[in-house]
C-alpha positions, -999 to 999 in steps of 0.1 A, spaced: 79 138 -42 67 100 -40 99 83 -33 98 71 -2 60 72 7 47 42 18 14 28 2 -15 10 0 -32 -5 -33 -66 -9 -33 -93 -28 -58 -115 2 -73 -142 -16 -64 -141 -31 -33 -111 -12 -17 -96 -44 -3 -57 -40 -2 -37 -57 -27 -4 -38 -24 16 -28 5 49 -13 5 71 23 -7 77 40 -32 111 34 -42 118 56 -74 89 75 -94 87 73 -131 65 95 -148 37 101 -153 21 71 -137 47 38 -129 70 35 -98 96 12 -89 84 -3 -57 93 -23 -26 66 -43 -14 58 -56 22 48 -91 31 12 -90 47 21 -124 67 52 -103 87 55 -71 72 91 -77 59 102 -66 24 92 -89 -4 97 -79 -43 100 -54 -58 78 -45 -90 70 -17 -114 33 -10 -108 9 14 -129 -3 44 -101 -41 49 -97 -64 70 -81 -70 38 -61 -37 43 -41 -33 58 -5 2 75 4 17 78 42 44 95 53 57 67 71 57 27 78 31 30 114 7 54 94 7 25 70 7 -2 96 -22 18 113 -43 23 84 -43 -16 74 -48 -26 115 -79 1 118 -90 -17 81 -88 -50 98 -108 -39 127 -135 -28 108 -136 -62 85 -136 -82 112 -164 -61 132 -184 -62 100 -182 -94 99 -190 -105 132 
């Protein structure tokens, strides 16, 4: 059900994005194999086995992800202007 979902890895506290990238195999009940995404050009990177928290966001697909973290941007930047 998670294989293949893209995602986002948040800090619980702050919500800034520390992970991007898909799901690449789920091992349950919380660890997947995943393949993450460069933030400097969006290209594949590592791959890792990461813990799965309440703290992540799943997308059906690579532009809802790439929307999410632009709209995320926007709103930094406007914050911080």
């Amino acid at each position: 059900m998670l294989e293949g979902k893209y995602f986002h890895a948040r800090d619980p506290e702050t919500r800034v994005i520390h992970f991007q990238g898909r799901v690449v195999a789920y091992l349950p009940p919380r660890v997947a194999l995943v393949q993450l995404f460069s933030f400097l050009d969006g290209e594949p990177s590592t791959q890792r086995l990461l813990d799965i928290t309440e703290h992540w966001d799943f997308y059906d697909s690579n532009q809802e992800m790439l929307d999410v973290y632009a709209e995320t941007q926007r709103v930094a930047s406007y914050q911080i202007s």
